[in-house]
ZAKOL-15685 format. One record per residue (C-alpha): x, y, z; residue number from 1. Coordinates in steps of 0.05 Angstrom, whole numbers, padded with zeros to 5 digits. Example, Ala and Ser with C-alpha at 12.3 -4.5 7.8 and 13.67 -1.06 7.14 Angstrom:
REM residues 2
@xx->00246, yy->-00090, zz->00156, resi->1
@xx->00273, yy->-00021, zz->00143, resi->2
//
This chain:
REM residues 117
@xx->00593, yy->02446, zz->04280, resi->1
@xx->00647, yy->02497, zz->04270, resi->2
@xx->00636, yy->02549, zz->04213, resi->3
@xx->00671, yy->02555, zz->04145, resi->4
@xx->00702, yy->02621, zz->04125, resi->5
@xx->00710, yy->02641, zz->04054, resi->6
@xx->00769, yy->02696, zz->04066, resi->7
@xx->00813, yy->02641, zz->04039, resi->8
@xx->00789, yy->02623, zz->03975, resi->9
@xx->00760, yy->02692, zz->03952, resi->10
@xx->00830, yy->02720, zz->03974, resi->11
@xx->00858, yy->02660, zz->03923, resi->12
@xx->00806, yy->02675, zz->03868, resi->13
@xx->00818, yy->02759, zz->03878, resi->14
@xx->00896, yy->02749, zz->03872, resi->15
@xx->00891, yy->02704, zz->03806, resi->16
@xx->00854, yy->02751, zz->03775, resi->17
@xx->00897, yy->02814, zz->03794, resi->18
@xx->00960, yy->02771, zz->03771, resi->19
@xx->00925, yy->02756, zz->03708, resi->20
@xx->00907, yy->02837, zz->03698, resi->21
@xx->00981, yy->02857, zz->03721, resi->22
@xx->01003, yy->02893, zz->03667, resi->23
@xx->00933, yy->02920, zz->03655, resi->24
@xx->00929, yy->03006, zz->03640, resi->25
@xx->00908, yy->03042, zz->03706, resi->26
@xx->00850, yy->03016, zz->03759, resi->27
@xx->00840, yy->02944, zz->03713, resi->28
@xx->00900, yy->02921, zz->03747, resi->29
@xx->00892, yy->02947, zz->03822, resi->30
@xx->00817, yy->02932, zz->03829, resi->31
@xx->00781, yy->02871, zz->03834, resi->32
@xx->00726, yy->02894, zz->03801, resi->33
@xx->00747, yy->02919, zz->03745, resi->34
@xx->00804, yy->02872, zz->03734, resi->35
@xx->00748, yy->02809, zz->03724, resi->36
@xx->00717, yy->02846, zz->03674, resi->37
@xx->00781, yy->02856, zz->03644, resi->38
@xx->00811, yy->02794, zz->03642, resi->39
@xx->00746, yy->02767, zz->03619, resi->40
@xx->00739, yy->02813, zz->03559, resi->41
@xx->00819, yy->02791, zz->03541, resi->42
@xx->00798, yy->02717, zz->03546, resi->43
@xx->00744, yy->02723, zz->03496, resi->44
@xx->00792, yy->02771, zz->03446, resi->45
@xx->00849, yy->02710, zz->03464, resi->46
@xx->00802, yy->02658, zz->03447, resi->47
@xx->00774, yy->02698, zz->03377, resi->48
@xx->00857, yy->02704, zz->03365, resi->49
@xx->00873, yy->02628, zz->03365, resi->50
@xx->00817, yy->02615, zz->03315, resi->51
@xx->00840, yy->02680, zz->03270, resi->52
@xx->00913, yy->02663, zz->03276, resi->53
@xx->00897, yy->02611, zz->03230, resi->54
@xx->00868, yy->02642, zz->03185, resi->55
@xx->00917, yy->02697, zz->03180, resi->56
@xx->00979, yy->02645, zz->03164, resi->57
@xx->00939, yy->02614, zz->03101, resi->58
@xx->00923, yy->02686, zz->03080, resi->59
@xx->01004, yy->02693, zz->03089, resi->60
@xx->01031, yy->02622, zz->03056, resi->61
@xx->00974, yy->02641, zz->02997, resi->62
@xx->01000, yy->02716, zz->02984, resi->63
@xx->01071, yy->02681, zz->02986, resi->64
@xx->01062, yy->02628, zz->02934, resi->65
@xx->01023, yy->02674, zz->02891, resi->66
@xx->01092, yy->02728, zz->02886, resi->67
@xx->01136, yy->02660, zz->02882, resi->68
@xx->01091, yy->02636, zz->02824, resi->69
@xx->01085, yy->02701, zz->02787, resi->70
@xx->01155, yy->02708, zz->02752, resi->71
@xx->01149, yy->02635, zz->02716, resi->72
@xx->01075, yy->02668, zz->02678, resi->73
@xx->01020, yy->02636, zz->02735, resi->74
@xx->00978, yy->02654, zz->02771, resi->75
@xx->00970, yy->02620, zz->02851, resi->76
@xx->00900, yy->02585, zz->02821, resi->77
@xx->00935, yy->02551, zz->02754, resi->78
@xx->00994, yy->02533, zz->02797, resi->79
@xx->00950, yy->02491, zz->02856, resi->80
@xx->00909, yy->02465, zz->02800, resi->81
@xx->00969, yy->02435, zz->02763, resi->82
@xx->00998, yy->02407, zz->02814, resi->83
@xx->00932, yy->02374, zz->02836, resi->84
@xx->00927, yy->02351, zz->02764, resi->85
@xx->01004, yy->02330, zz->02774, resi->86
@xx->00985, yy->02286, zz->02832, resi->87
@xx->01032, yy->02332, zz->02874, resi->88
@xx->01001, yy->02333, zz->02950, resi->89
@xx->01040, yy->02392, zz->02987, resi->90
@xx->01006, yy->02434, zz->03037, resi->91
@xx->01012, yy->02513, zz->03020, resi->92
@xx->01052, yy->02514, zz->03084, resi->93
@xx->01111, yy->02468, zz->03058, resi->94
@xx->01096, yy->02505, zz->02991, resi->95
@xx->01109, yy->02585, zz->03018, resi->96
@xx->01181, yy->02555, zz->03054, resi->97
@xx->01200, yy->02518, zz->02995, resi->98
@xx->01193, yy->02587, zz->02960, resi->99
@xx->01228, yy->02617, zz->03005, resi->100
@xx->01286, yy->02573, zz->03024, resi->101
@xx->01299, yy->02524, zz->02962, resi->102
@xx->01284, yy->02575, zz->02887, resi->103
@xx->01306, yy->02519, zz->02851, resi->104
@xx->01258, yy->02464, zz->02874, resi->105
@xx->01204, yy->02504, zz->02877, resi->106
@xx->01219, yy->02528, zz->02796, resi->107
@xx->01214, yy->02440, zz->02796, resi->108
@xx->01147, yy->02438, zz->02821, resi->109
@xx->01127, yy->02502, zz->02779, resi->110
@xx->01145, yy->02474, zz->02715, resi->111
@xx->01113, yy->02407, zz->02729, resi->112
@xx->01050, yy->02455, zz->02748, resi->113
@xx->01045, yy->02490, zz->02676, resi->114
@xx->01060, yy->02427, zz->02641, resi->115
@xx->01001, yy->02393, zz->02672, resi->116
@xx->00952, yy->02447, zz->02659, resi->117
//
């Protein structure tokens, strides 16, 4: 039975990692070694980013509503709480662009807010 070299695929797994470390500060993007460890420790900070990046654009839409809401006498709690009482279903993402974009409608939906409180 003939033998089976590895040079191949470790060759293949070596050069995926160095293209993955390529712009990498110093020896983490020349050495094997330290470029898996590396590109490991970025996957796990990548990974903790998509779940934070979440978190961080609610954080955003709330602060955004809040300064919309605050010339018209509310606060951002009053103002989700009337329009929940208002039947009014709009996510805080639509909410923070309305602000943003349309002044007018969003004075609307403040309006029909306070009255329902």
């Amino acid at each position: 039975m003939a033998r089976i070299k590895g040079a191949m695929m470790t060759r293949k797994r070596r050069n995926r990692t160095l293209k993955l470390a390529k712009s990498y500060w110093g020896s983490k993007s020349r050495h094997f070694k330290m470029a898996k460890q590396a590109v490991a420790k970025s996957g796990v900070y990548a990974y903790v980013s998509r779940k934070r990046k979440k978190r961080d654009f609610r954080q955003l839409w709330i602060t955004r509503i809040s300064a919309a809401v605050a010339p018209y006498g509310l606060n951002y709690s009053r103002f989700m709480y009337g329009l929940k009482k208002a039947g009014i279903e709009m996510n805080r993402k639509a909410l923070s662009e309305l602000a943003i974009s349309d002044p007018e409608a969003f004075k609307v939906l403040t309006e029909t807010a306070k009255q329902a409180v």
